[in-house]
ZAMARGU-4260 file (C-alpha; in steps of 0.2 Angstrom, whole numbers, plus 5000, padded with zeros to 4 digits):
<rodrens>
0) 4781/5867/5472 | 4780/5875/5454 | 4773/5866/5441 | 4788/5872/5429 | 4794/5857/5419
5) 4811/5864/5418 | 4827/5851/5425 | 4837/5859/5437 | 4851/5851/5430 | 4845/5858/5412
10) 4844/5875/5417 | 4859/5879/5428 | 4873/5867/5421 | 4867/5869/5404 | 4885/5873/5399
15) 4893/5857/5409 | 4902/5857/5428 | 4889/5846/5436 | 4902/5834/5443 | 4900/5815/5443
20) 4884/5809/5455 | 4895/5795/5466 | 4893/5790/5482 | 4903/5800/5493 | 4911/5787/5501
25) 4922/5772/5495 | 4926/5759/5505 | 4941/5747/5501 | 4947/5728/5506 | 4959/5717/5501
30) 4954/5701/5510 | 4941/5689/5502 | 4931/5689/5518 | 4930/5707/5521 | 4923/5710/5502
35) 4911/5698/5508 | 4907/5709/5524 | 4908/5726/5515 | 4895/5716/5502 | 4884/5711/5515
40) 4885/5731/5523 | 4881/5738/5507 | 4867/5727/5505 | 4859/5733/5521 | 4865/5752/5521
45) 4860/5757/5501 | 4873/5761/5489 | 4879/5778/5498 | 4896/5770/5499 | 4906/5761/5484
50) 4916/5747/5488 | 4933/5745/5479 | 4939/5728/5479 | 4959/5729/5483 | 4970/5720/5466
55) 4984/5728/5472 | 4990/5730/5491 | 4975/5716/5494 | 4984/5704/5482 | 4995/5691/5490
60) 5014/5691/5482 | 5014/5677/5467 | 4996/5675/5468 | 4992/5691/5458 | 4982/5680/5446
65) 4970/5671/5457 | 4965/5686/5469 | 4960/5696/5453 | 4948/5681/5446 | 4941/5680/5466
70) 4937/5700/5463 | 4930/5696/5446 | 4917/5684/5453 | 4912/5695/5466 | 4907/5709/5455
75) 4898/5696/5445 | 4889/5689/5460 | 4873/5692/5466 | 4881/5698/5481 | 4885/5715/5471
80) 4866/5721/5474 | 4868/5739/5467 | 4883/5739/5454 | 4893/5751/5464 | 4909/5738/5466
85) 4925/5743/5459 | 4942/5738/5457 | 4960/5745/5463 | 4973/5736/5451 | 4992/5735/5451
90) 5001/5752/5446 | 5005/5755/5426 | 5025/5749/5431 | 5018/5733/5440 | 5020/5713/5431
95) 5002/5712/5435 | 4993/5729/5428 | 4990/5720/5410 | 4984/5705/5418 | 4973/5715/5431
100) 4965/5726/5417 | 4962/5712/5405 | 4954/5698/5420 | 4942/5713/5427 | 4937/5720/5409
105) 4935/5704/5402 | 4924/5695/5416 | 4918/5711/5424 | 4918/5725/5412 | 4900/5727/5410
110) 4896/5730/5429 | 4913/5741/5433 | 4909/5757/5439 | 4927/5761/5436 | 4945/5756/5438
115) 4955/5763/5452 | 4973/5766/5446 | 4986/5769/5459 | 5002/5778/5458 | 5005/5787/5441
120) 5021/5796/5442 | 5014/5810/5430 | 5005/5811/5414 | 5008/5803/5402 | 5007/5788/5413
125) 4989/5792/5417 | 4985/5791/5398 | 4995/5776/5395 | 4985/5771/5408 | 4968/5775/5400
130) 4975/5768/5385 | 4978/5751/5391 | 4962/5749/5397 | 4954/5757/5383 | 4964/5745/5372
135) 4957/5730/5384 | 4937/5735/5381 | 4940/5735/5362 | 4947/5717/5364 | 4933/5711/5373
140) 4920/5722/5363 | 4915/5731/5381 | 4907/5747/5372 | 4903/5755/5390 | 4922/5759/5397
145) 4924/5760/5414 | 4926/5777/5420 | 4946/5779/5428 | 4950/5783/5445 | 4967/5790/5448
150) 4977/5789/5465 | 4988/5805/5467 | 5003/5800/5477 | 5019/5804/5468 | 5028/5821/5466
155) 5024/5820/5449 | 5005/5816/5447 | 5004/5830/5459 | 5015/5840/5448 | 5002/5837/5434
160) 4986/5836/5442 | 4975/5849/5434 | 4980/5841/5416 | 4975/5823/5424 | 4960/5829/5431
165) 4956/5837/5414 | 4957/5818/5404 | 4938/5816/5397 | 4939/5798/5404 | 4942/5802/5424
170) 4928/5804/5434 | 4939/5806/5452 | 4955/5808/5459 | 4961/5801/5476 | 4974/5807/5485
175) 4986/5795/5492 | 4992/5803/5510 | 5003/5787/5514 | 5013/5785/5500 | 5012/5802/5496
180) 5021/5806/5512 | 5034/5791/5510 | 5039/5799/5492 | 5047/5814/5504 | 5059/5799/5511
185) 5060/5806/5530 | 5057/5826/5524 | 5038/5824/5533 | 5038/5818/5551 | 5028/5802/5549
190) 5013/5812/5564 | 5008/5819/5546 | 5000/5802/5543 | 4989/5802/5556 | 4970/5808/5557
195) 4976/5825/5562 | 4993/5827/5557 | 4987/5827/5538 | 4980/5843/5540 | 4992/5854/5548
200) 5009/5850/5538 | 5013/5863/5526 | 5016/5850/5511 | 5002/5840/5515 | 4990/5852/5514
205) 4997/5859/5499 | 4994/5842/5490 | 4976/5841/5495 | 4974/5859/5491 | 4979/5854/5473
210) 4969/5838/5469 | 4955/5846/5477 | 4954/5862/5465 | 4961/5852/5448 | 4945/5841/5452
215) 4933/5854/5453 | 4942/5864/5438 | 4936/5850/5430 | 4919/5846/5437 | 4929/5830/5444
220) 4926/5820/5459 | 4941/5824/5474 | 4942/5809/5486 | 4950/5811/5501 | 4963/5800/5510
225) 4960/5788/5521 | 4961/5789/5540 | 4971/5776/5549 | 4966/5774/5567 | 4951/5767/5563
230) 4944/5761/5580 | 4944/5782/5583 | 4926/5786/5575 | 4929/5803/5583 | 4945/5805/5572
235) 4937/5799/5557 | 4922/5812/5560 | 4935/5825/5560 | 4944/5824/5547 | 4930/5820/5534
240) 4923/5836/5542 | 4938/5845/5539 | 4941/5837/5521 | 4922/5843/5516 | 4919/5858/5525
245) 4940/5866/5522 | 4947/5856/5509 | 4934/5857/5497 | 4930/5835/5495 | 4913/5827/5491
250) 4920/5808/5494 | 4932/5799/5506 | 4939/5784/5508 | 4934/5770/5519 | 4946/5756/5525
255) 4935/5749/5540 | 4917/5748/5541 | 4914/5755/5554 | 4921/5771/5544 | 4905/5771/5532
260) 4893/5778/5542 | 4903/5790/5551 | 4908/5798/5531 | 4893/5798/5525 | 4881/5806/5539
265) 4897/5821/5540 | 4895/5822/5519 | 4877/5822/5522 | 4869/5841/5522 | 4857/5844/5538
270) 4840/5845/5538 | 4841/5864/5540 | 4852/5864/5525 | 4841/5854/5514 | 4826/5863/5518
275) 4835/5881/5514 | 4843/5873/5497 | 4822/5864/5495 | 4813/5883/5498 | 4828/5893/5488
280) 4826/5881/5473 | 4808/5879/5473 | 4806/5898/5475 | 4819/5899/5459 | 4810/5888/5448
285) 4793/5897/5452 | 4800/5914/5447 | 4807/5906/5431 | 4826/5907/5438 | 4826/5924/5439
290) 4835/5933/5454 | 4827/5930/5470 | 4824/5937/5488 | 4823/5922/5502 | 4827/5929/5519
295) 4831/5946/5514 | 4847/5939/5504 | 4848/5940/5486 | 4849/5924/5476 | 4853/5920/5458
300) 4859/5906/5448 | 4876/5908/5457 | 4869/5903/5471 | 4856/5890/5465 | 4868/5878/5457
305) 4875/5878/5476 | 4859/5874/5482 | 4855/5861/5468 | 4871/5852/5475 | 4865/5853/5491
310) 4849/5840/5484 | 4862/5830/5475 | 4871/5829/5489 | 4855/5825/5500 | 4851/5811/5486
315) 4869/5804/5485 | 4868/5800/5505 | 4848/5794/5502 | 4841/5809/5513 | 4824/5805/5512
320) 4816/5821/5501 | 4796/5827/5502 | 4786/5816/5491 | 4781/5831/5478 | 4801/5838/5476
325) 4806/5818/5471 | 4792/5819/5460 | 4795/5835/5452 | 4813/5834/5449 | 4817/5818/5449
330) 4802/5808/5445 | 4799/5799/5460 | 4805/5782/5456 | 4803/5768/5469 | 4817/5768/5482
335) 4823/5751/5475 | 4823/5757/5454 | 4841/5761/5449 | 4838/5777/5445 | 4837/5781/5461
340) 4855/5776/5465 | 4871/5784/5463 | 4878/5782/5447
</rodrens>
């Protein structure tokens, strides 16, 4: 290990493009019982999954009030270990959205990690969006604003993704498969919504194609839909493999727990891997990030800022690193300091 002070981050993404550090998994629930579950799991597992408590499909009709609040104490409670619990609120067209926005900023705001906002039809919608909750932070004098999520899912957002993804205060875009595939009203067979269905129909992979590169235009996070058959951890496996390794994600949704740990170990990097990107960015350092040989392949910084995401990655799903590279580049922090969490 070099003794080069230099941060990696410093040196090779000294112009910006480092993307968001998030977990690379997000994990939704509606019911009150299951956020307590999802709670207790992320207790025990780390924070290598986010949990996005559900204001919108999870809300019961005419009680859009009081599921909201029940979200706000939970990301309030002690139960919410690592501060890595968001919320999904009512489209910008819904009754509740104002409501949702204002309850969660005003009792929550401080330990959001973001708002997830469903259904933008294009736009100018997503910044009325951002202003409406911009406009609630300012009420309730919340100086930290929650970064916004957006879920891609109508003909129009998907139209405008690039300039979505491009908004300063997105840090991640979802794509909504379900919804996205119901907006085509019968035109896509409904075998598109299934685990592997979703990667073979022609519009499908289009949309994902899209949200995927207007994300990493814009050194944004792409997360990628969810997989229904969820007692099928084989089909699960699959599909977050192809939405990493072919579709270009870094995150994916979750909508059963025993999802979690099937995303995360396939959006982990392997041992092999991490000890090549370890030795290739070690080496880098050590000739001052000049070009390198390793392996009889030439490496520059092209290829480091690969590797270095390779480590973030590592980090992201708490792949244990050797004592002297968490030290050098990250200044070895106890496993339990928040510095050493997502964020």
């Amino acid at each position: 290990m070099s003794a080069a002070v230099d941060d990696p981050r410093k040196v090779l993404f000294a112009d910006g493009g480092l993307p968001p550090s998030i977990p690379v998994c997000d994990h939704y629930c509606g019911v009150e019982e299951r956020m307590r579950k999802s709670l207790a799991l992320q207790a025990e597992l780390g924070p290598v999954f986010d949990v996005t408590l559900d204001c919108e499909d999870g809300a019961p009709v005419g009680r859009e009030a009081a599921h909201v609040r029940m979200a706000v104490e939970l990301i309030r409670s002690g139960e919410n270990r690592f501060g890595r619990v968001g919320a999904r609120v009512h489209p910008l067209d819904h009754a509740s959205f104002d409501d949702d926005v204002d309850t969660l900023i005003a009792g929550a705001g401080a330990r959001l990690p973001y708002l997830m906002v469903p259904k933008p039809r294009d736009l100018a919608d997503a910044r009325r969006a951002i202003e409406a909750i911009d406009a609630a932070c300012s009420r309730h004098g919340l100086r930290q604003r929650p970064p916004v999520h957006f879920l891609i899912e109508t003909h129009g957002a998907l139209r405008d993704v690039f300039a979505i993804a491009a908004l300063p205060r997105v840090q991640s875009l979802s794509f909504g498969l379900m919804d996205f595939v119901s907006a085509h009203n019968g035109a896509i067979p409904v075998g598109a919504m299934s685990a592997q269905g979703q990667f073979e129909h022609p519009l499908v992979r289009r949309a994902k194609l899209e949200i995927a590169a207007a994300c990493h235009a814009a050194a944004k996070v792409p997360s990628h839909s969810v997989v229904t058959e969820f007692k099928h951890l084989k089909a699960v496996q699959g599909a977050a493999a192809r939405a990493a390794h072919e579709f270009g994600y870094t995150r994916m949704w979750s909508i059963h727990p025993s999802q979690v740990q099937a995303i995360v170990d396939v959006f982990a990097p392997t041992v092999a891997e991490l000890d090549e990107a370890i030795e290739i960015i070690s080496a880098a350092e050590s000739a001052h990030w000049a070009p390198i040989r390793h392996r009889d392949t030439l490496h520059d910084r092209a290829s480091y800022r690969y590797y270095w995401q390779v480590i973030e990655r590592a980090r992201r799903t708490r792949q244990p690193l050797p004592a002297e590279v968490e030290r050098a580049w990250f200044g070895d922090p106890p496993d339990d300091d928040p510095a050493r969490r997502p964020q």
